[in-house]
HTML snippet that shows the backbone in 3Dmol.js (N, CA, C, O; Angstrom):
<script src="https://3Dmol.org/build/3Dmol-min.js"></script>
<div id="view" style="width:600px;height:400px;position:relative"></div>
<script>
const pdb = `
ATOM      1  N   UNK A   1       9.147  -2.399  -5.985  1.00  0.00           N
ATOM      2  CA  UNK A   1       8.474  -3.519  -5.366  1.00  0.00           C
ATOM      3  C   UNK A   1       7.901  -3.085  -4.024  1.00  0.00           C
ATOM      4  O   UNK A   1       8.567  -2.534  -3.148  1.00  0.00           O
ATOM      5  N   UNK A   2       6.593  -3.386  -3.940  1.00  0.00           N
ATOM      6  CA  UNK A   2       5.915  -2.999  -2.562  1.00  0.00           C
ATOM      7  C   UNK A   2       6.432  -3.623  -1.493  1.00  0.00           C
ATOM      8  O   UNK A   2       6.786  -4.801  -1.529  1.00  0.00           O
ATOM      9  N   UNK A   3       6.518  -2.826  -0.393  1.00  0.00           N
ATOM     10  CA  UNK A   3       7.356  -3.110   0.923  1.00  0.00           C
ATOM     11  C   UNK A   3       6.706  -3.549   2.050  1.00  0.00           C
ATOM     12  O   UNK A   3       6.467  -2.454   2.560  1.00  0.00           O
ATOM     13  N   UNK A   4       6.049  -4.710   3.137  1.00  0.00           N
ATOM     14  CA  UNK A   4       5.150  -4.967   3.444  1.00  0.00           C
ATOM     15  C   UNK A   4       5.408  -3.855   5.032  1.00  0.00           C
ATOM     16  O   UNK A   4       4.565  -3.389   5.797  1.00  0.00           O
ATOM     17  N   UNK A   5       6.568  -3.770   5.036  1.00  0.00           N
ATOM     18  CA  UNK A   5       6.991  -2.419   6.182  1.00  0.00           C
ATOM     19  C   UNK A   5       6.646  -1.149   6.103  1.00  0.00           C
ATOM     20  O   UNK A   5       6.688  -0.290   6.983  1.00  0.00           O
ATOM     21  N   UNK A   6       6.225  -1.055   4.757  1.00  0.00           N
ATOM     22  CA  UNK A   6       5.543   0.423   4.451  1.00  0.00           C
ATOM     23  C   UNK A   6       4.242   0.357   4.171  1.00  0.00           C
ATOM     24  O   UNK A   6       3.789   1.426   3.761  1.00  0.00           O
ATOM     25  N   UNK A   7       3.300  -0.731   4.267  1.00  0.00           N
ATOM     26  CA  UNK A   7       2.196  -0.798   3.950  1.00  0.00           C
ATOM     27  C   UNK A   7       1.363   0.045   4.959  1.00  0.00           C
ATOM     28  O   UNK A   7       1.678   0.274   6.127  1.00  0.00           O
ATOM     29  N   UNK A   8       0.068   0.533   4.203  1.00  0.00           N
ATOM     30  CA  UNK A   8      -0.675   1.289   4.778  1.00  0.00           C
ATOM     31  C   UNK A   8      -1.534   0.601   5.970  1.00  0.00           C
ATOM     32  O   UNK A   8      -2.142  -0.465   5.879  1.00  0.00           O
ATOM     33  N   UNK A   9      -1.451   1.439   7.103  1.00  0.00           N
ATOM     34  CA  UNK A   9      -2.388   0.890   8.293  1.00  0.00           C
ATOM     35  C   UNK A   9      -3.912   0.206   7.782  1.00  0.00           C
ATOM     36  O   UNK A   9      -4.480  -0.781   8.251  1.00  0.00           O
ATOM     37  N   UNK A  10      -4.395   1.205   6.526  1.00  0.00           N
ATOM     38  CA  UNK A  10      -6.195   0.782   6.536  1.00  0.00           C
ATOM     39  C   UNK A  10      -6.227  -0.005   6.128  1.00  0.00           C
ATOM     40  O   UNK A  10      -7.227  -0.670   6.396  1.00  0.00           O
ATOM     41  N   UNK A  11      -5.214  -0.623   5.154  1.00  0.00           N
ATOM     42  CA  UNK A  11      -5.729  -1.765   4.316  1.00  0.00           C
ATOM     43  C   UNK A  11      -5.988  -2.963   5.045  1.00  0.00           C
ATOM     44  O   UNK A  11      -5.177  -3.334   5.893  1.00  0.00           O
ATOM     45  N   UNK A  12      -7.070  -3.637   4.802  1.00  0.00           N
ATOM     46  CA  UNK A  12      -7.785  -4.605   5.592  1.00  0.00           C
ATOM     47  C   UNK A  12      -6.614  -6.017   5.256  1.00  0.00           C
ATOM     48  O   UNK A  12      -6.074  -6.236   4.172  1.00  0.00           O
ATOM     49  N   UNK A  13      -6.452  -6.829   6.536  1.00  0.00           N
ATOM     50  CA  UNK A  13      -5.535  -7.433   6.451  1.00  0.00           C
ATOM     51  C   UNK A  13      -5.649  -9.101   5.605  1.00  0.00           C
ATOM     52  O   UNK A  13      -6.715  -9.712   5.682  1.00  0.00           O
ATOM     53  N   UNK A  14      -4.773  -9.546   5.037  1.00  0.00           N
ATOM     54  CA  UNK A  14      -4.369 -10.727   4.001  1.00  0.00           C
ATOM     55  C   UNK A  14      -3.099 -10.786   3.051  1.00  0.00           C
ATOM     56  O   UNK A  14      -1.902 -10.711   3.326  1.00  0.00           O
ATOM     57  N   UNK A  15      -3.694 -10.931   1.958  1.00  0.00           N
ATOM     58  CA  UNK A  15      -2.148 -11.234   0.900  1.00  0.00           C
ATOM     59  C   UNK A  15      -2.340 -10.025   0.331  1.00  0.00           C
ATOM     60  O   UNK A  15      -1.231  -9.921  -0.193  1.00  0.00           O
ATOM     61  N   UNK A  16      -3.029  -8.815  -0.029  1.00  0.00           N
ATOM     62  CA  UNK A  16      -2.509  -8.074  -0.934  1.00  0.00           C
ATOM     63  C   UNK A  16      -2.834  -6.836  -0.090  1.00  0.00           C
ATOM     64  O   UNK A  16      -3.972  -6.580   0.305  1.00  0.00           O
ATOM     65  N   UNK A  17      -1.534  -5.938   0.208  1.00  0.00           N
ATOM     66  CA  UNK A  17      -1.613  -4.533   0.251  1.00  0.00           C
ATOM     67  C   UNK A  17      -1.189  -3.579  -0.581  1.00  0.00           C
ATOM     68  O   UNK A  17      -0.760  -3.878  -1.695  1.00  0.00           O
ATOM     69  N   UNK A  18      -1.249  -2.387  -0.176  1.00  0.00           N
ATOM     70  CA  UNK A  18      -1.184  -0.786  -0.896  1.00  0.00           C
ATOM     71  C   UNK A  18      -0.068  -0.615   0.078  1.00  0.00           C
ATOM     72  O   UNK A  18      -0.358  -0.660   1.274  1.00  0.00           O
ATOM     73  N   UNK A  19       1.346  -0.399  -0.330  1.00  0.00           N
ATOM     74  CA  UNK A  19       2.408   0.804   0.053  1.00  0.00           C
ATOM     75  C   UNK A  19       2.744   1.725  -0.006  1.00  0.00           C
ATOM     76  O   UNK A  19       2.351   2.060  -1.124  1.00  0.00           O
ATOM     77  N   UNK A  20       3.448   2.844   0.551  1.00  0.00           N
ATOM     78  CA  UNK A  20       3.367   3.999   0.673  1.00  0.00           C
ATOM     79  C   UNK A  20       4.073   4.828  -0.526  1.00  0.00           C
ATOM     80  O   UNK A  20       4.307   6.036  -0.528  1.00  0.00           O
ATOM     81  N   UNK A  21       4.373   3.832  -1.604  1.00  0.00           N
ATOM     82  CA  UNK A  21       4.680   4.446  -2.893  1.00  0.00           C
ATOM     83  C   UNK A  21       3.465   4.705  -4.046  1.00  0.00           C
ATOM     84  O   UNK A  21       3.511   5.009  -5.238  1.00  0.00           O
ATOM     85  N   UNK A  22       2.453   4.459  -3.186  1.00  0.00           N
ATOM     86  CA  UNK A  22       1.195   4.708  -4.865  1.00  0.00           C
ATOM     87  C   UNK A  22       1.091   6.400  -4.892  1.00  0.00           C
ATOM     88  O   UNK A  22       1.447   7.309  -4.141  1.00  0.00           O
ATOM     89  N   UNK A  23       0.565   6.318  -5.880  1.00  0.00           N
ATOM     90  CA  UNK A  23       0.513   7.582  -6.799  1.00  0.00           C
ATOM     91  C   UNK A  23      -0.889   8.167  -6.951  1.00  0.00           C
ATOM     92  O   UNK A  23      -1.357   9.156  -7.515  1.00  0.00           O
ATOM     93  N   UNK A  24      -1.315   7.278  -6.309  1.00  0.00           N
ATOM     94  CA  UNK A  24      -3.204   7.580  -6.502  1.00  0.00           C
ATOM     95  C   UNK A  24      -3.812   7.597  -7.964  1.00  0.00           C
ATOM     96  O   UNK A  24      -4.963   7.965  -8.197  1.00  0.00           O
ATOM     97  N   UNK A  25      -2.651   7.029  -9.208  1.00  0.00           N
ATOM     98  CA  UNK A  25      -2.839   6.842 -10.211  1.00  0.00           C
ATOM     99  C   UNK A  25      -4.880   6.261 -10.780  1.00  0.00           C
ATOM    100  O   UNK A  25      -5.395   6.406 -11.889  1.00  0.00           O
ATOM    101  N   UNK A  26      -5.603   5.554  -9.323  1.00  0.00           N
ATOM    102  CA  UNK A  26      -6.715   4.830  -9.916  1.00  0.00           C
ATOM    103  C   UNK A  26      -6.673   3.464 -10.786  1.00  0.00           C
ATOM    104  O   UNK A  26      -7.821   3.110 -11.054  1.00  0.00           O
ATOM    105  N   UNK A  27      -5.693   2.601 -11.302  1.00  0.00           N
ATOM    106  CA  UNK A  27      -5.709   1.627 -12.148  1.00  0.00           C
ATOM    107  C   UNK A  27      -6.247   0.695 -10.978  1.00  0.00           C
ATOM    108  O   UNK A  27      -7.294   0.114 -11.262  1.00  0.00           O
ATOM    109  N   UNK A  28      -5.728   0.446  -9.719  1.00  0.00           N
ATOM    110  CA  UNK A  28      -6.118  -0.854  -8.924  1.00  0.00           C
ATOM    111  C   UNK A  28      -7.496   0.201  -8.829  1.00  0.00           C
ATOM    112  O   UNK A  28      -8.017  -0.281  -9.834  1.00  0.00           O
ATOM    113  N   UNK A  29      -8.450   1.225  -8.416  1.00  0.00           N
ATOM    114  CA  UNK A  29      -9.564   1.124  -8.275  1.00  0.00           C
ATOM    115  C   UNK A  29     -10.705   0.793  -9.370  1.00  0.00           C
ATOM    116  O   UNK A  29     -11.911   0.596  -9.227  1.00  0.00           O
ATOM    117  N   UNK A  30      -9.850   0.804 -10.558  1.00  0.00           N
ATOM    118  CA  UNK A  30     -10.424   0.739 -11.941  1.00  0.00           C
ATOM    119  C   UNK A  30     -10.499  -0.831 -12.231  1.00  0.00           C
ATOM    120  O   UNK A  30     -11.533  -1.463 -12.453  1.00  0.00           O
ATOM    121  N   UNK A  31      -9.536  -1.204 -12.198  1.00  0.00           N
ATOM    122  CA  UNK A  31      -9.357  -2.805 -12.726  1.00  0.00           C
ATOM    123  C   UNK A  31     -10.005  -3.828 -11.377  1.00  0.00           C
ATOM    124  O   UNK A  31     -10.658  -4.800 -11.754  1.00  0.00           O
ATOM    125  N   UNK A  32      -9.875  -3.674 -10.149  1.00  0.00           N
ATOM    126  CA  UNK A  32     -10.652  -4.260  -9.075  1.00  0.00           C
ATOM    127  C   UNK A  32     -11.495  -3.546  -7.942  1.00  0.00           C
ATOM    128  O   UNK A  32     -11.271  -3.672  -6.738  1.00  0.00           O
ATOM    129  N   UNK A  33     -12.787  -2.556  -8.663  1.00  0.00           N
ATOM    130  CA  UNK A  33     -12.918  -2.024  -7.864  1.00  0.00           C
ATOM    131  C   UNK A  33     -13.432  -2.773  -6.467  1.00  0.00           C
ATOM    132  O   UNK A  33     -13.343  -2.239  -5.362  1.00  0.00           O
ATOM    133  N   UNK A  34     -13.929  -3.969  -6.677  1.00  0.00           N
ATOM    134  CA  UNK A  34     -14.496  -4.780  -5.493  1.00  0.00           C
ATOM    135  C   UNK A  34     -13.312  -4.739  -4.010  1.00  0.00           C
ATOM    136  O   UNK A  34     -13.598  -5.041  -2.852  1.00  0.00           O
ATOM    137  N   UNK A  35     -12.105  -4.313  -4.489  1.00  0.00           N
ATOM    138  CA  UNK A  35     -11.004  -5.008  -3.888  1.00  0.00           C
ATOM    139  C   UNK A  35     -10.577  -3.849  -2.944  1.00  0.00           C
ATOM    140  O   UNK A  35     -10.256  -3.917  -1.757  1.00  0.00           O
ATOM    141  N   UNK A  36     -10.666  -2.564  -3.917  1.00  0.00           N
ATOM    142  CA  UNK A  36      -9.348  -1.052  -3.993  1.00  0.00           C
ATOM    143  C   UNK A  36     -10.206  -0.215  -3.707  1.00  0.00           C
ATOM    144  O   UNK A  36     -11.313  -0.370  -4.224  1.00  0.00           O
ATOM    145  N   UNK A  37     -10.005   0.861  -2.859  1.00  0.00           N
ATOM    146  CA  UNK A  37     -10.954   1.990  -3.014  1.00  0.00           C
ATOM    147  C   UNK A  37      -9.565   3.045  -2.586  1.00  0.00           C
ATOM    148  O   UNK A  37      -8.382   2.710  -2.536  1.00  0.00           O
ATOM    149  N   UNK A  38     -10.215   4.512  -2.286  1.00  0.00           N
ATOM    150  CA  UNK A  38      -9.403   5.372  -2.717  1.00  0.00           C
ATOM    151  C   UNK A  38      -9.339   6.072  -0.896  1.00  0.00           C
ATOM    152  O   UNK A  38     -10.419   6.017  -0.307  1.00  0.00           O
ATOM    153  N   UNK A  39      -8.285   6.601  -0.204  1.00  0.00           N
ATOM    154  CA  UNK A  39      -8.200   6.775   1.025  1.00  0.00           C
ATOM    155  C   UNK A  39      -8.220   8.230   0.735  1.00  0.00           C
ATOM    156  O   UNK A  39      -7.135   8.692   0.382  1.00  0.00           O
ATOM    157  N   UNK A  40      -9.508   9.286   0.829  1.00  0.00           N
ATOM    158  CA  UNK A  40      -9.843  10.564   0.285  1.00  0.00           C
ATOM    159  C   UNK A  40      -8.749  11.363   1.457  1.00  0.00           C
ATOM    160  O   UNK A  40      -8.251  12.429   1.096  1.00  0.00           O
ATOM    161  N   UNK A  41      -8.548  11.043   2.268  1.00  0.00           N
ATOM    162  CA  UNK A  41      -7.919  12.020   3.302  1.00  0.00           C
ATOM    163  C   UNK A  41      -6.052  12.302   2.533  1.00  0.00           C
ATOM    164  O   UNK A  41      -5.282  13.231   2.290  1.00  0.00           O
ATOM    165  N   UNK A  42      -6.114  10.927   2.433  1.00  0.00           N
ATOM    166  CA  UNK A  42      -4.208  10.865   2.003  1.00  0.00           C
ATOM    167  C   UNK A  42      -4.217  10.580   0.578  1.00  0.00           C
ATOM    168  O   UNK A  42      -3.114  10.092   0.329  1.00  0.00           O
ATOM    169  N   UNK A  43      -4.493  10.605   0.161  1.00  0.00           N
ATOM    170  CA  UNK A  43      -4.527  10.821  -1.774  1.00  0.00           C
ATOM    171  C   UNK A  43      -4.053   9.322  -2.387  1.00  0.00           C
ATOM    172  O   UNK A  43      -3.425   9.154  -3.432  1.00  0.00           O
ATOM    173  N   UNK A  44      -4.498   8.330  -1.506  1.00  0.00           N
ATOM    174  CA  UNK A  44      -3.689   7.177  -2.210  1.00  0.00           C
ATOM    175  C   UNK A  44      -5.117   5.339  -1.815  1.00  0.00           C
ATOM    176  O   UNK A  44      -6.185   5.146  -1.235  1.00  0.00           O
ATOM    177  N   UNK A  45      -4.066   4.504  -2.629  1.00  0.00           N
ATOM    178  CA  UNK A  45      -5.451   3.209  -2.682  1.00  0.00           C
ATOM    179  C   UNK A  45      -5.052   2.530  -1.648  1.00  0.00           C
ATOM    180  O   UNK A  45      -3.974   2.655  -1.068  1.00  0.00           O
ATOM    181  N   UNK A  46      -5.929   1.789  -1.397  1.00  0.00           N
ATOM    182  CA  UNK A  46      -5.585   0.977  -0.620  1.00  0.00           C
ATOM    183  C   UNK A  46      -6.527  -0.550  -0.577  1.00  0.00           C
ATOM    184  O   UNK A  46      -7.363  -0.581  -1.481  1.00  0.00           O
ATOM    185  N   UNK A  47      -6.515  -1.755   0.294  1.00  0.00           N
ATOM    186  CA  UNK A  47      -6.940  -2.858  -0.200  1.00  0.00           C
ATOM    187  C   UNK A  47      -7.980  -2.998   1.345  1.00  0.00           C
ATOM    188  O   UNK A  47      -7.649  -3.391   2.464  1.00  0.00           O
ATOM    189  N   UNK A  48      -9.728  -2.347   0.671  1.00  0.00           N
ATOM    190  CA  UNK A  48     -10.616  -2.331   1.801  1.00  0.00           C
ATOM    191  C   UNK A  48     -11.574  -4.086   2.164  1.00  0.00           C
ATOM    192  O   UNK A  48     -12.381  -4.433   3.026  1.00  0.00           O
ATOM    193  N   UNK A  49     -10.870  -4.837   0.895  1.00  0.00           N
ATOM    194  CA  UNK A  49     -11.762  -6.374   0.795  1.00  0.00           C
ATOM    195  C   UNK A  49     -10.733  -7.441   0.048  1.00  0.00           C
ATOM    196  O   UNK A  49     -10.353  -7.359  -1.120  1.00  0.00           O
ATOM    197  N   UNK A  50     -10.437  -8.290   0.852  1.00  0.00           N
ATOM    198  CA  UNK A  50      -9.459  -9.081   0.154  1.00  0.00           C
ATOM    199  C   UNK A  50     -10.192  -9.887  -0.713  1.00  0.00           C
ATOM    200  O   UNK A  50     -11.295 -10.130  -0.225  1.00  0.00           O
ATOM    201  N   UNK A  51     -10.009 -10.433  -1.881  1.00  0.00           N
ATOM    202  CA  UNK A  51     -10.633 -11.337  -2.941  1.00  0.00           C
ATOM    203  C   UNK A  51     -11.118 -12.315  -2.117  1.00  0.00           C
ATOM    204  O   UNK A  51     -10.557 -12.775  -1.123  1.00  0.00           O
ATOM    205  N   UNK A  52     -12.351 -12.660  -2.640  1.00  0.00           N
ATOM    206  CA  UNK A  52     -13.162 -13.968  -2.214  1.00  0.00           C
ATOM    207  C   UNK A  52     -13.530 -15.078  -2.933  1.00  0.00           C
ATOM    208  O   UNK A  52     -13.886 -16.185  -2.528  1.00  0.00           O
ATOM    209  N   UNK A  53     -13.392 -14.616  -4.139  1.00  0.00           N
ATOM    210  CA  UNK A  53     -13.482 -15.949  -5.224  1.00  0.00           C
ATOM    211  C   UNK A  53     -12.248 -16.139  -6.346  1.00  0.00           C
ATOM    212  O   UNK A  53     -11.187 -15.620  -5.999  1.00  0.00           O
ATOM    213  N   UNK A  54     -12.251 -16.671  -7.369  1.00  0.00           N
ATOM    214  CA  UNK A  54     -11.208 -16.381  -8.564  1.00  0.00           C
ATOM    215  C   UNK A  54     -11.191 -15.485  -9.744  1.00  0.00           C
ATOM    216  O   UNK A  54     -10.355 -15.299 -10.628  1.00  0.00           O
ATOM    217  N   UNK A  55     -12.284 -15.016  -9.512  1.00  0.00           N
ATOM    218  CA  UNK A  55     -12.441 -13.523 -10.115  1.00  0.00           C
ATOM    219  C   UNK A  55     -12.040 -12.467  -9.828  1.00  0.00           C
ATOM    220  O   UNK A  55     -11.633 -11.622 -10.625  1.00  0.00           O
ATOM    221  N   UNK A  56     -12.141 -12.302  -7.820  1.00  0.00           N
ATOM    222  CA  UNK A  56     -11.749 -10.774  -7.738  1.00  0.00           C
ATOM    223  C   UNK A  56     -10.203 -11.597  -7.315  1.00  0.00           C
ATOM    224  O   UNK A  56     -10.133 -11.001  -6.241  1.00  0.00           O
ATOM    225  N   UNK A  57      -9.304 -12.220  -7.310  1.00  0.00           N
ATOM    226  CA  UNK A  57      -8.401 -12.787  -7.277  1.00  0.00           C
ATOM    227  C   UNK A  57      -7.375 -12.726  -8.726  1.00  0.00           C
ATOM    228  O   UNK A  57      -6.155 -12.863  -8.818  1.00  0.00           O
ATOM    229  N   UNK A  58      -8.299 -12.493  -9.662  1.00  0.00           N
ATOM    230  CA  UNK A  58      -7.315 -12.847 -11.152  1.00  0.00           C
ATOM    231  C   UNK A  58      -7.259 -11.024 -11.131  1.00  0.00           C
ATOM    232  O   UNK A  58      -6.170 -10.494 -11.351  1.00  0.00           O
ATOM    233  N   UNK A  59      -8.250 -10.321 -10.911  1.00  0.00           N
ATOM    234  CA  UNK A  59      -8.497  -8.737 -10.764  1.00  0.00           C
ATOM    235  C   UNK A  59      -7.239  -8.286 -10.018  1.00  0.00           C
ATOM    236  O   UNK A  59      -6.298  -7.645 -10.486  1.00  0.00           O
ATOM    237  N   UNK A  60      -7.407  -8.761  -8.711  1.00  0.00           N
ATOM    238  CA  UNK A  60      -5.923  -8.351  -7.939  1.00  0.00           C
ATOM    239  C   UNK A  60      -4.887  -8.064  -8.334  1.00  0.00           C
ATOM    240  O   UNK A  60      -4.214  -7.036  -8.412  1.00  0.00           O
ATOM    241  N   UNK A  61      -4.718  -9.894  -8.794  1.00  0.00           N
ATOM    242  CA  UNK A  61      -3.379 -10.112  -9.692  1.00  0.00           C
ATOM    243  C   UNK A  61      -3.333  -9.117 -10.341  1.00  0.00           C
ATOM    244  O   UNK A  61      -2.266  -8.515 -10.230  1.00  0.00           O
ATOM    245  N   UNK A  62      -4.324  -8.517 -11.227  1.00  0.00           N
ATOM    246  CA  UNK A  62      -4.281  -8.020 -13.103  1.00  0.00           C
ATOM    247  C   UNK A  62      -3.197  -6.409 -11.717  1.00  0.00           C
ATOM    248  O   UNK A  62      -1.996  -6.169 -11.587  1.00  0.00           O
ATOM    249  N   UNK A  63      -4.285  -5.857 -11.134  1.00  0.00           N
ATOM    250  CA  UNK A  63      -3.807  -4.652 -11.016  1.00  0.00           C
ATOM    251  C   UNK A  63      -2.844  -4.648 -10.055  1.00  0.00           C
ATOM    252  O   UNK A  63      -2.856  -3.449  -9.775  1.00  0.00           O
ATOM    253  N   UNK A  64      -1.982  -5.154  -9.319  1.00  0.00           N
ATOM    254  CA  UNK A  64      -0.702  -5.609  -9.105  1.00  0.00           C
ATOM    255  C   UNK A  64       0.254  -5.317 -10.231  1.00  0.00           C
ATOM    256  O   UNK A  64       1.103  -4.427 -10.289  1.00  0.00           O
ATOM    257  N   UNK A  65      -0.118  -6.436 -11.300  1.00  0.00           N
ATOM    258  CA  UNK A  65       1.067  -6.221 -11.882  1.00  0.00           C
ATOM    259  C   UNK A  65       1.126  -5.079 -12.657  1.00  0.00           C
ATOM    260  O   UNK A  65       2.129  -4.480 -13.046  1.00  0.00           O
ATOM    261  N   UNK A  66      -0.394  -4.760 -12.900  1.00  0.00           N
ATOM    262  CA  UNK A  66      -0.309  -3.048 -13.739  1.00  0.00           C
ATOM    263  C   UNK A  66       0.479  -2.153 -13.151  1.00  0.00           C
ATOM    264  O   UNK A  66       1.165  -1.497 -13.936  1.00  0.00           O
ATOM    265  N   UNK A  67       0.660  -1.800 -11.458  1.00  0.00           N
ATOM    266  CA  UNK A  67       0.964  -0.768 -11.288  1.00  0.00           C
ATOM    267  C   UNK A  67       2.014  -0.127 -11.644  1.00  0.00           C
ATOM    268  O   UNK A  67       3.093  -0.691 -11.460  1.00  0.00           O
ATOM    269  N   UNK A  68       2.001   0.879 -12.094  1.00  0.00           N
ATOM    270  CA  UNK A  68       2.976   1.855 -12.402  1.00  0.00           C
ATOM    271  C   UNK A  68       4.368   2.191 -11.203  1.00  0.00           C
ATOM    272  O   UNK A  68       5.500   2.469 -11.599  1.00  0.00           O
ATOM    273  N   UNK A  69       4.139   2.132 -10.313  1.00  0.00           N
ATOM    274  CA  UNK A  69       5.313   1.957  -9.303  1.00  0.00           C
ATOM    275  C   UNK A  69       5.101   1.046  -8.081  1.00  0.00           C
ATOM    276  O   UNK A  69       5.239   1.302  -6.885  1.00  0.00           O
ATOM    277  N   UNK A  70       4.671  -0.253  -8.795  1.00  0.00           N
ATOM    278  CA  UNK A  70       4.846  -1.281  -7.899  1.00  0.00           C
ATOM    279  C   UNK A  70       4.114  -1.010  -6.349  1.00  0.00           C
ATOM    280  O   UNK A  70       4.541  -1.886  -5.597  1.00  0.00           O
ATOM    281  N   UNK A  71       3.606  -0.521  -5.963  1.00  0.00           N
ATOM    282  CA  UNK A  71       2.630  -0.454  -4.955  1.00  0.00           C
ATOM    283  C   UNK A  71       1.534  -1.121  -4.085  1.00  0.00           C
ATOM    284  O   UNK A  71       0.989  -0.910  -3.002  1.00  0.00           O
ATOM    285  N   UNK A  72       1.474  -2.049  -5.109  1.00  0.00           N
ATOM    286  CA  UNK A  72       0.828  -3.286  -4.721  1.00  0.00           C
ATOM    287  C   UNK A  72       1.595  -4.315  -4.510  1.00  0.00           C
ATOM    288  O   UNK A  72       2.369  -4.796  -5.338  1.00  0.00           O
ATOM    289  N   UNK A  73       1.334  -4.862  -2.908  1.00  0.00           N
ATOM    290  CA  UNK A  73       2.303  -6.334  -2.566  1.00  0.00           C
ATOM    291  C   UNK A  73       1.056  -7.464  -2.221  1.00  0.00           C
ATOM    292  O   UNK A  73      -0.154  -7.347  -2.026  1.00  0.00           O
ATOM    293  N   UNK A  74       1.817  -8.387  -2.247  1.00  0.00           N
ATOM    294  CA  UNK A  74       1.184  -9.468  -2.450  1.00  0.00           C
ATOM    295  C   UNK A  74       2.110 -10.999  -1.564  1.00  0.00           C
ATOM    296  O   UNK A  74       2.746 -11.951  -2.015  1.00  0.00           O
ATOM    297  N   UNK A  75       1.662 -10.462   0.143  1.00  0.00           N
ATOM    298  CA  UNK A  75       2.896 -11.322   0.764  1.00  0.00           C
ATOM    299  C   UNK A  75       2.530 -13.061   1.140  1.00  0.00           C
ATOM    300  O   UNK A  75       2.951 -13.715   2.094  1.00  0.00           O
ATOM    301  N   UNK A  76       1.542 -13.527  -0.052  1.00  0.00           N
ATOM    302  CA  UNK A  76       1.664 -14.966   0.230  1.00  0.00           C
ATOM    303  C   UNK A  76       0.281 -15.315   1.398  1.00  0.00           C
ATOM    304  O   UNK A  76      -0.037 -16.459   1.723  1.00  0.00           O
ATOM    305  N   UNK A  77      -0.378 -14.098   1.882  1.00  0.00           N
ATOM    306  CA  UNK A  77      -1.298 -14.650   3.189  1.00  0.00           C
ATOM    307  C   UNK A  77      -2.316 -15.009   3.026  1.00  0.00           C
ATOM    308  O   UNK A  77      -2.989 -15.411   3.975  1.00  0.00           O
TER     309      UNK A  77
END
`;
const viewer = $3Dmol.createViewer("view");
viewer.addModel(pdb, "pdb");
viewer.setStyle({}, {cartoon: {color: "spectrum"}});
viewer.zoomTo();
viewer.render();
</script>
């Protein structure tokens, strides 16, 4: 479960961040790319646009719950 104490500095601030457990696996840049992009320096995603409608919002959700080691949090903001 993503840790909002370990979340990454870049990710632009709201309800969903990237913690310092991703894998750089690509599923959140794949499934929302509007949302996720890829931090080329440190090998991992992170959240550069928080959802603005109920589309990139159901996207979020989707790749949240995809992730493979929970990396994506989602603290309610």
């Amino acid at each position: 479960m993503a840790d909002l104490a370990n979340k990454y500095e870049v990710n632009v601030g709201g309800k969903y961040y990237v913690d310092n457990q991703c894998i750089d696996c690509d599923l959140c840049r794949e499934t929302a790319p509007d949302n996720y992009k890829r931090h080329e320096d440190g090998g991992y995603s992170f959240v550069y646009k928080q959802p603005e409608n109920p589309e990139e919002e159901a996207r979020c959700k989707e790749a949240k719950e995809g992730c493979p080691v929970e990396a994506i949090g989602d603290n309610g903001g």
